[in-house]
N, C-alpha and C positions, 0 to 999 in steps of 0.2 A: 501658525501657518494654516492657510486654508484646507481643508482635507477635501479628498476625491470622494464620488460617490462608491456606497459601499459596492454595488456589484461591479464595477470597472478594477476597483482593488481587487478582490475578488479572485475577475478574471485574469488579471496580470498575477497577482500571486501564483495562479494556479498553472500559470504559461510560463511565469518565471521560472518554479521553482522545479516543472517535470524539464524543464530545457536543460536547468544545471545538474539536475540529476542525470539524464541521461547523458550528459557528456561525464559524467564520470560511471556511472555502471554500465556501457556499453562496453567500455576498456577492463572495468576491477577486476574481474574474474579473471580475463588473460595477464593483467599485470600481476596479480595475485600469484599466477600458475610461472609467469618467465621471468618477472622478476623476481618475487618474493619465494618463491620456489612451494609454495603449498603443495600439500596432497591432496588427496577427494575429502577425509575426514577431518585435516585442518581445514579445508573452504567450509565446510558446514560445521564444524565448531567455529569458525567465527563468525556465520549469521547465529548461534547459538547463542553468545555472549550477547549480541548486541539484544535479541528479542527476550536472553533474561533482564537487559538492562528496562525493555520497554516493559518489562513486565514488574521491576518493582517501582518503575517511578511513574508509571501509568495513571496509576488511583490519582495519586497526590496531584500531579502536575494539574490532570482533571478537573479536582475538586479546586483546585490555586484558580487555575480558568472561569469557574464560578462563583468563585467566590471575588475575588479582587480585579483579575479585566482580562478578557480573554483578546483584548488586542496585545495587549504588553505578553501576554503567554505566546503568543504568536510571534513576536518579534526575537524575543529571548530567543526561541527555537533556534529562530532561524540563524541567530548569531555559531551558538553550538554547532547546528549543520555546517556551517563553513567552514570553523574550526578544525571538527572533524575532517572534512575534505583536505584540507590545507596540509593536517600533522599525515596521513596516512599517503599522501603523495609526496611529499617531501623524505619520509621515511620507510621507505620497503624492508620493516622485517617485521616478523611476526608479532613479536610483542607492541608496536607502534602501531601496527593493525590491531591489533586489538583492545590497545586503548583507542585509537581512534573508533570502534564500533562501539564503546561505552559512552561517546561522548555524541554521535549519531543517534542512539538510545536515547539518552535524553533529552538531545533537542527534539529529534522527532515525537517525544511523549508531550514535550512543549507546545506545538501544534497539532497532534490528533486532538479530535473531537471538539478542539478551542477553533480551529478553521469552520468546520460545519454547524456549529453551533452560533457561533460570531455571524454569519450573514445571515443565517437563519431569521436570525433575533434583529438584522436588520431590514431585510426585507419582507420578513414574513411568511409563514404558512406556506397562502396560498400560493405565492411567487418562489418560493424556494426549491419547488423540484425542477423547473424548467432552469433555474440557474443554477442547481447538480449539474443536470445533462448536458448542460452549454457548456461547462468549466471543463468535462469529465473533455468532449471532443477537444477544447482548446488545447487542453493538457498534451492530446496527445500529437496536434500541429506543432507544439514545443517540443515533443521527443523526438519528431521530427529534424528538425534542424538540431535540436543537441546531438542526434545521432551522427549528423552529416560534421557538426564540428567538433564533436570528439572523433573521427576517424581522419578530420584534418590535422589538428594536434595531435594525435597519438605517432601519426607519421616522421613526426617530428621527435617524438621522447614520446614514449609509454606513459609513463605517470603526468603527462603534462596537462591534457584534460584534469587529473583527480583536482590539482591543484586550482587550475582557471576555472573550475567548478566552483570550488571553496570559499577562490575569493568573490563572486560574483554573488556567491549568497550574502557572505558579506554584506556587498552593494545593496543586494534586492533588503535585508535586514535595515539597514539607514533609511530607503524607502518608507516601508512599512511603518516605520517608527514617524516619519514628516508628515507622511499624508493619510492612512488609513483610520477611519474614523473609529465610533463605539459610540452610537445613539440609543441604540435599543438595550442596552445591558444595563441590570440596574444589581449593584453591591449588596450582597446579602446579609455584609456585618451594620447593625443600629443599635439605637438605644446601648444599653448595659452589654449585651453581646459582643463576647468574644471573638477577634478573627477565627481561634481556634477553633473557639464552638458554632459556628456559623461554616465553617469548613467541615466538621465534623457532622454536622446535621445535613448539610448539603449531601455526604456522602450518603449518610443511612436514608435520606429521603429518595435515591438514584436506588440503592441496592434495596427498601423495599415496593420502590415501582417495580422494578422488576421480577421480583418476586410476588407481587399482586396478579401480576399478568403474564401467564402462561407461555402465551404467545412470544412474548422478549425473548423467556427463557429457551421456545427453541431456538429464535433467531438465533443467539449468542452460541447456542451448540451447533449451530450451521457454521459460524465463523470459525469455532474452535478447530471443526475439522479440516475445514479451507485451511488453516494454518500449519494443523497434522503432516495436510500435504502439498505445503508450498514450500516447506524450505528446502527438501535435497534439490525440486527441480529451480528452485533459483539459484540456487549455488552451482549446480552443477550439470547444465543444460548445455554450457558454453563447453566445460570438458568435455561432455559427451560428441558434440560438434568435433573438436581437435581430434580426440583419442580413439576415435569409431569410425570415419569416413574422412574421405577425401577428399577437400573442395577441389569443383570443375576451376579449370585455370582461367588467371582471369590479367594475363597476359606478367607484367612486371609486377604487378599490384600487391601487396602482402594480404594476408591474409587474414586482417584484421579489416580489410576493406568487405571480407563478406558477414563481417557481425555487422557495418554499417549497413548493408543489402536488407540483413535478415532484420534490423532494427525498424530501418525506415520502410520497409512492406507490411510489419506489422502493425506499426503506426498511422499509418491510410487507411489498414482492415479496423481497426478500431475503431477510427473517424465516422465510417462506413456504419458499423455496425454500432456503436452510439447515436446517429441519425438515426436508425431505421427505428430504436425502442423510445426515441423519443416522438414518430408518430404516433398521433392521436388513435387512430386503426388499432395499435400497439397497446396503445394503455388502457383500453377499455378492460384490458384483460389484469388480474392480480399480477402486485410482483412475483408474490410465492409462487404462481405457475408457470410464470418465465422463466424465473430460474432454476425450476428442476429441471425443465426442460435443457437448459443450457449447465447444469451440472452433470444429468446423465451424458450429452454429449462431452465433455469434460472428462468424465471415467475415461472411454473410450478413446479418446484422443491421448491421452497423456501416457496409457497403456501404450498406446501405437509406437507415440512417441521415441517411448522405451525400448521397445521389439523390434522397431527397424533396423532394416539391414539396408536399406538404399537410402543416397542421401535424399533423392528427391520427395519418397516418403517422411522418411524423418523431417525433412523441412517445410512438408504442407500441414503435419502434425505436428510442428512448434509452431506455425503460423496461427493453426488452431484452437492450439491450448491459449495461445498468447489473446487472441480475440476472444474467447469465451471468459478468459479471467477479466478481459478489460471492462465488457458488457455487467459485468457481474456485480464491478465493486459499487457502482451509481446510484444500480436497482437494488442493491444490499442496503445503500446508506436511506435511500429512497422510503424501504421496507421498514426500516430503525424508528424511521421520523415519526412518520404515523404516528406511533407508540408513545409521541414525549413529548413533556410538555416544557416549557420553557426553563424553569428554575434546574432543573435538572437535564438538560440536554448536554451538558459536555460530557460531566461528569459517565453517564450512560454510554455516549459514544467513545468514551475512555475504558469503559468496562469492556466495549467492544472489542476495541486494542488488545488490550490484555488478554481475554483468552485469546483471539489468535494468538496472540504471542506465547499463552500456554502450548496450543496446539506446536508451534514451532520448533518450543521448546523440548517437547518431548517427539517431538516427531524427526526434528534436524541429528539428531547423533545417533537416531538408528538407523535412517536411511544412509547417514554418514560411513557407517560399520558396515550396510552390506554393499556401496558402493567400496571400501577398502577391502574387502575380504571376499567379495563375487564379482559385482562387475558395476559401473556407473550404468548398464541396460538394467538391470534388475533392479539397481536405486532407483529410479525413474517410474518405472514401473510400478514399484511396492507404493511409491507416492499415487499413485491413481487408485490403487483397491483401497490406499487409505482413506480417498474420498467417498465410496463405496455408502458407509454408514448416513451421511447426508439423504442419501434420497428416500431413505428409513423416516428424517427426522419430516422431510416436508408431508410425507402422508401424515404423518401425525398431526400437520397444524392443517392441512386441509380440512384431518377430520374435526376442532378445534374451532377453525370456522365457522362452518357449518353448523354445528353445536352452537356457537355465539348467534348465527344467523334465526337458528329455529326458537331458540329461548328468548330472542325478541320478538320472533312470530307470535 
């Protein structure tokens, strides 16, 4: 069958797949909370479980990605995602959530880093950041409209999105598998060599680029902390919404009609503010210095977030945080590229994965604990001084830089 061109796939994956997700995480946390009845520190034990699941199957999937075809690792994924979605909708109790986040885990390890690496290698270089930035807004025209019909389905049954999410990846997975090309990949196992050993070499060739190059290594400890302090506030941004204030009345309408409000507002600020750093004006300047920029606003914001006591505060500082993390992830992958070189590009961007998902990992059950034991305000908040150490790391590659820049003078 004849295949689409790779950045049209691309961009339909990348509109497909934030549409089905966001018609099931606009709902999970409240379905989580009324049906399934969680706490503050079961909702963040189970992104817990899922980001240890990304964290040991991370490497491997990676390295399978480079080694054997990172379309078919993309496709796999996407089959698991649905799966996932399917069993954890179908099923509201705790143990069924939480296989179903092991099995999220590793589809989503199935596609990190095999996505960005896969168009990379087929469009190339120099054509690949502007189709980052194009994918990144598309994406979020998809959370758009997932937002709008998971609040139509939810209306209907709670868990009914998780489910039409599910199957719909499904669908986008038979896609991907008919039309999505693989021109530019070339198999690393020949000759006498082993798939093993050719997986194996692939990985130590990723883990000592890295270690060659300083630079990676902070990048990757930028991520780590982004992780540190992402999971209480994903897990428990929406409790905090429920359990701390009161939504303005919005006549019959339930209350799940204003996660759709707070969804599809911040999915326009996104659009918004992924236009603007995709100006040329914009990019003359380093990633590194945009984004400290936009992670010290980030401390600040996710504190606020935390400490409000009105809603209207509290919801221009979830608008906030929500656009500065969105701005962030583009110019993060953006920032990565640079650095790598083709043989080794998933594999890298899977190491990326991984520590955030270290960071996660240790970061989600103790924000978990003083959300149980103080208050989901001070959860929230401990997640922003978490990020704190970040603007430590980018003075350090500034100075780095510079250092690189004079030793070529």
């Amino acid at each position: 069958m004849r295949k689409l061109p790779a950045t049209t796939v691309y961009l339909i994956l990348t509109a497909a797949s934030t549409l089905f997700n966001y018609s099931v995480f606009t709902v999970s946390a409240i379905y989580r909370v009324n049906v399934a009845g969680l706490n503050p520190l079961q909702l963040v034990l189970v992104g817990t479980v899922m980001e240890a699941t990304v964290f040991l199957c991370e490497i491997p999937t990676g390295v399978l990605a480079d080694v054997y075809s990172r379309r078919w690792s993309i496709v796999i994924g996407t089959f698991l995602v649905g799966a996932a979605f399917i069993l954890e909708g179908t099923c509201p109790i705790s143990s069924c959530i939480l296989l179903a986040q092991v099995l999220w885990g590793i589809g989503y390890t199935f596609m990190s880093g095999a996505e960005q690496a896969w168009i990379a290698d087929e469009v190339g270089e120099e054509r690949v950041q502007q189709v980052y930035l194009r994918a990144a807004q598309i994406s979020y025209v998809g959370g758009l409209f997932g937002t709008f019909l998971s609040v139509g389905l939810a209306s209907l049954r709670l868990g009914l999105p998780i489910v039409m999410g599910g199957c719909c990846f499904i669908g986008l997975g038979v896609f991907l598998a008919l039309f999505m090309p693989e021109q530019g990949f070339e198999h690393k196992t020949s000759g006498d060599q082993t798939s093993w050993g050719a997986m194996t070499q692939t990985l130590q060739s990723g883990i000592c680029l890295i270690y060659r190059q300083p630079m990676l290594l902070l990048i990757l400890g930028i991520g780590a902390f982004h992780g540190l302090a992402s999971e209480g506030l994903d897990r428990l941004w929406e409790w905090h919404f429920l359990e701390n204030f009161t939504f303005p009345d919005l006549g019959q309408l339930q209350p799940i009609v204003w996660f759709g409000i707070i969804h599809a507002i911040a999915n326009l600020l996104n659009i918004l503010g992924v236009e603007i750093v995709r100006q040329p004006s914009i990019q003359r300047f380093a990633a590194a210095r945009i984004l400290f920029v936009m992670d010290s606003l980030l401390v600040a914001s996710l504190i606020t977030f935390g400490l409000a006591h009105s809603f209207e505060l509290a919801l221009a500082a979830c608008w906030s945080t929500d656009l500065l993390r969105a701005v962030h992830h583009p110019l993060y992958t953006v920032w990565i590229n640079q650095k790598l070189d083709s043989a080794t590009r998933a594999t890298v961007f899977s190491l990326s994965s991984q520590v955030n998902a270290i960071g996660q990992i240790l970061g989600g059950p103790l924000v978990g604990v003083i959300g149980n034991h103080f208050s989901v305000r001070a959860a929230i908040a401990t997640s922003g001084i978490m990020l704190v150490p970040v603007l430590l790391l980018y003075f350090q590659a500034f100075r780095l830089n510079r250092k690189v820049v004079t030793d070529r003078d």
